[in-house]
N, C-alpha and C positions, 0 to 999 in steps of 0.2 A: 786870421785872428784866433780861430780854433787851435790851432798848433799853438800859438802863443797862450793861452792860458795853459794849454797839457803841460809846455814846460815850466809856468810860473806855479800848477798844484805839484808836480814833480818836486824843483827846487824845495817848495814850502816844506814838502815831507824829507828831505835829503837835509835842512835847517831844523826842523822835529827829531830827526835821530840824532843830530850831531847838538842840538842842545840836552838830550837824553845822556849825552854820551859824554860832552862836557859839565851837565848840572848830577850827573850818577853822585859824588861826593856828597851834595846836598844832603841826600838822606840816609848815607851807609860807612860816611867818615868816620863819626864817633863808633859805630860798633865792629867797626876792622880794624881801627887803632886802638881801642883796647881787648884785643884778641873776643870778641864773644862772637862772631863769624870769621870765617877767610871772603878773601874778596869774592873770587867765585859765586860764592853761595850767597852775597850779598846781594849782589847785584843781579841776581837771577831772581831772588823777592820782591827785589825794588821794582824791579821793572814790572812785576805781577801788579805792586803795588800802584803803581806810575798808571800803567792802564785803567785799575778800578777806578781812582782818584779824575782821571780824565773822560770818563763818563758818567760823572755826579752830576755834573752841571755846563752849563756855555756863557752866565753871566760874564766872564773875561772876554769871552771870545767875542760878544757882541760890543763890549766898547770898546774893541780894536775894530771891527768891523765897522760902526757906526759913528764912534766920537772925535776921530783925529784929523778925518778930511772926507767930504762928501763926491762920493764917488762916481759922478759927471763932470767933475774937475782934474782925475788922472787916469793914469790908463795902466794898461798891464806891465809895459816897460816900469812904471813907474813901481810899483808890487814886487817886479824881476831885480830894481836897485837895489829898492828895500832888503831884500833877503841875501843878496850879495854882499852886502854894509856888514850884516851882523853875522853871516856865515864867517865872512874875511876877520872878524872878529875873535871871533868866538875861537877859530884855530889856533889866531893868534897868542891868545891867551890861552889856552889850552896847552901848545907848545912850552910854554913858560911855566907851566902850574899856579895861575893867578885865578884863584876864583872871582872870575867876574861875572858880573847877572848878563844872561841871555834875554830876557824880556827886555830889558834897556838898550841891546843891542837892536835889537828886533825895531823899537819904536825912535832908536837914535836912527836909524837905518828909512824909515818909515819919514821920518820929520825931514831928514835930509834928500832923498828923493823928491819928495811930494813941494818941495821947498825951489828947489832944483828946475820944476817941469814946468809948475804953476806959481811959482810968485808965493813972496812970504805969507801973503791975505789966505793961501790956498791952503795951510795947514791953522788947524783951530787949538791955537797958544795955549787959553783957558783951559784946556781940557787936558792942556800937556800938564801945566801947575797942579792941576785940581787932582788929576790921576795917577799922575807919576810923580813930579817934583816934590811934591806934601809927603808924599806916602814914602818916598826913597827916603825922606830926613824921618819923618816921623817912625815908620818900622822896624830901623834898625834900635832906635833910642827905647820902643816898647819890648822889643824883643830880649834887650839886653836887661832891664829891671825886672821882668817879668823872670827871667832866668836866673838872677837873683833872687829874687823872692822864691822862685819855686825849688832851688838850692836849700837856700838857707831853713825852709820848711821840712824839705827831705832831709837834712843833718838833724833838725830835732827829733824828727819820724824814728829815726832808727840812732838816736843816742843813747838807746839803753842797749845796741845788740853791740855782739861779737862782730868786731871787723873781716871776720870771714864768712859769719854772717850777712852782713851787711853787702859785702861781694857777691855775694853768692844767688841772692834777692835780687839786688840793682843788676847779674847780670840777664837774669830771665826778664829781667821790666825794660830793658834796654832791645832785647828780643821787640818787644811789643812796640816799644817809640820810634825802633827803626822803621817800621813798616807804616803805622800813623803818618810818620815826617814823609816818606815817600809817598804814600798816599797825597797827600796835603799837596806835594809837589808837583802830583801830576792832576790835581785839581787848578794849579794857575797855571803850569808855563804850558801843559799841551795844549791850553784854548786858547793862546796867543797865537798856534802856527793854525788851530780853526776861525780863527778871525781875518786871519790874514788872507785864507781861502776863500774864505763868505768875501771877503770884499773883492777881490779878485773873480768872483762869480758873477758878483752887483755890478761892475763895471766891465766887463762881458756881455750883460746883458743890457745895460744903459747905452752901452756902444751900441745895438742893432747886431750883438750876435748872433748866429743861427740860433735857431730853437735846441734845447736841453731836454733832457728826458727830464718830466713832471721831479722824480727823484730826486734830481741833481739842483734843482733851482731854490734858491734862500728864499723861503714864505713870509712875507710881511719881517724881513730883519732877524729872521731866525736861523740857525745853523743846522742844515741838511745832516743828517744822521751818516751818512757816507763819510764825510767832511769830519764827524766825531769819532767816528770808528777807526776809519783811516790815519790821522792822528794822535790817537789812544796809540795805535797798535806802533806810529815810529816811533814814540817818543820811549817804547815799554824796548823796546829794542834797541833804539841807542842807550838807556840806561842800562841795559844785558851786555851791552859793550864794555863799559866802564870809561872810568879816568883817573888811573893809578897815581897820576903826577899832583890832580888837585887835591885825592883822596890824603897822600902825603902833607899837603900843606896845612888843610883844614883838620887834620885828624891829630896832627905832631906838632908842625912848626907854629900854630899860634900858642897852644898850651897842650903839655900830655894829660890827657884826663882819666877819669876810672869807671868805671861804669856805669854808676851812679849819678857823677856827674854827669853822665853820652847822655841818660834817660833826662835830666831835668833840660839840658840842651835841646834835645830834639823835641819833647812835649812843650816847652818855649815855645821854639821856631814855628811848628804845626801849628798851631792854635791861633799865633798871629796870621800865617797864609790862610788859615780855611775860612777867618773871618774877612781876609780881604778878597779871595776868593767868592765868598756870599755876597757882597758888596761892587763887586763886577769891577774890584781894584786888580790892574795887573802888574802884581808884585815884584819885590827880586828875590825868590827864594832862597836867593846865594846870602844877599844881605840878611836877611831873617836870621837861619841857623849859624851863620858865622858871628853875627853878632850875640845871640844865644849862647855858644863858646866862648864868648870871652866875655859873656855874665857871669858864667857856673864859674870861669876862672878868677874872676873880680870877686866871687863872692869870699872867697879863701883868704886871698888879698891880693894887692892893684898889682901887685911884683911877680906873679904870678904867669900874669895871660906876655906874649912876646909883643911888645907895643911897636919894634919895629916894623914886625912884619906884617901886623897890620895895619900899620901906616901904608906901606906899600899897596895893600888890599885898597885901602882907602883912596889912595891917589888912580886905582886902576877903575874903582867904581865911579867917581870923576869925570874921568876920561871918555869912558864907555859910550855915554850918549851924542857930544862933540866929535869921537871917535867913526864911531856909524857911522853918523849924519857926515860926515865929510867924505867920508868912504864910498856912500851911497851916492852923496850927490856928485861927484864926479865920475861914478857908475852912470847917471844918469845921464848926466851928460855923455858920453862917451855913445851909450844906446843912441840920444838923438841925433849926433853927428853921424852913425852908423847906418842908422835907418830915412834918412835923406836922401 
């Protein structure tokens, strides 16, 4: 059973970089599509950024670990589908250039295993509505007025300057929201893959695993410092990766913005994650800042932002969680036929 948990924290941080490396967009779209970094240099901040922002806090981390399913009821195959569901994911959409949220994957993946092993009673519903389902409707609808209103304030701010002025200002402030947004980002999605770890630990230990070095063991539902470190540091590294295709989509094909706009977009996006962040909500950061882009772009007017293509965005963030969860639980399945 030891071997099995090495490979389920393995996976977990192999799912930490490759959501680093698929969510990089989140925080460095808007300031590589309007030339105020190269991608490079972006995603080398972000990722700085990714890591500070992912040892702020573990509030996420502990209501993955402790609110979706109590951990005498699954086992580590079950944690090993889970991350299978939203890795198979996440590529997927990756390959495509769809920025889809990684947390959704994560917990679509999580609902569909845990579903899979133990019967529908074994994953707790309530906690799916109250944590995820509320917050997926409600965040993207806050993030997009909020990027409105903080547009529409920034046009008055600088209505008496020279528009080369005004460029020149929003692109140093744009400087500062990218690193804020990346911050924020890796304040919610790297505690997703440390929750996924803590319970993967708890149920290691529920099992009657061998004894763990004092270090290694979650104290009364807390997240071992290893556990925060260790996924600080994939998530800062697949963001150092990048993802040129989504950074395309998010930066261009919903709307071209200007610098001005990248800043009130990403001070939008950031400020709704770090509050759900504080709140131990596990957000979709992808939802947040994209919906934030096509505030700054509504705020010009409605003709403005590309309504197809994020329709498309739309139908893929949908998908996401029914996606996993199908993914995973026929992963699971597949494990207990295997392991018979």
């Amino acid at each position: 059973m030891l071997t099995l948990l090495i490979v389920v924290i393995v996976v977990t941080l192999i799912f930490d970089f490759i959501n680093g490396f698929h969510d990089a967009a989140n925080a460095i779209a808007t300031v590589v599509s309007t030339g105020v970094l190269p991608v490079r240099t972006a995603v080398f901040l972000a990722g700085i950024a990714n890591f500070v922002g992912a040892i702020m806090g573990t509030a996420v981390a502990k209501t993955i670990a402790n609110d979706f399913t109590d951990p005498t009821l699954v086992t580590l195959q079950v944690i090993l589908a889970t991350l299978i569901g939203a890795i198979v994911w996440n590529l997927i959409t990756w390959w495509y250039g769809i920025p889809s949220s990684s947390s959704h994957a994560l917990i679509g993946g999580l609902c569909g295993a845990v579903v899979a092993h133990g019967g529908v009673d074994a994953f707790k519903w309530d906690k799916l509505v109250d944590k995820v389902l509320k917050p997926l409707v409600i965040s993207p609808v806050f993030g997009f007025l909020l990027a409105i209103i903080v547009m529409i304030s920034l046009l008055w701010i600088f209505r008496k300057m020279r528009p080369a002025a005004v460029n020149s200002t929003s692109r140093s402030l744009q400087l500062v929201s990218a690193m804020v947004m990346a911050t924020a980002h890796g304040s919610n999605d790297a505690q997703k893959s440390m929750g996924i770890m803590t319970l993967a630990l708890l149920i290691y230990l529920n099992a009657g695993g061998v004894d763990l070095p004092h270090w290694a063991i979650p104290a009364k539902g807390e997240v071992p410092t290893w556990v925060v470190i260790s996924c600080a540091l994939a998530i800062a590294l697949g963001t150092m990766g990048g993802g040129k295709k989504i950074i395309k989509t998010m930066g261009t094909k919903i709307i071209r913005i200007s610098p001005l706009q990248g800043f009130a977009a990403e001070m939008s996006g950031a400020a709704t994650i770090f509050a759900a962040s504080h709140y131990g909500i596990p957000l979709s950061t992808t939802h947040c800042i994209n919906s934030s882009i096509m505030g700054v772009g509504a705020s010009r007017r409605v003709s403005a932002v590309r309504w197809g293509v994020a329709g498309n965005m739309v139908v893929a963030w949908v998908l996401t969680i029914p996606a996993t969860a199908t993914i995973a639980a026929l992963t699971q399945w597949a494990l207990d036929r295997f392991s018979r």
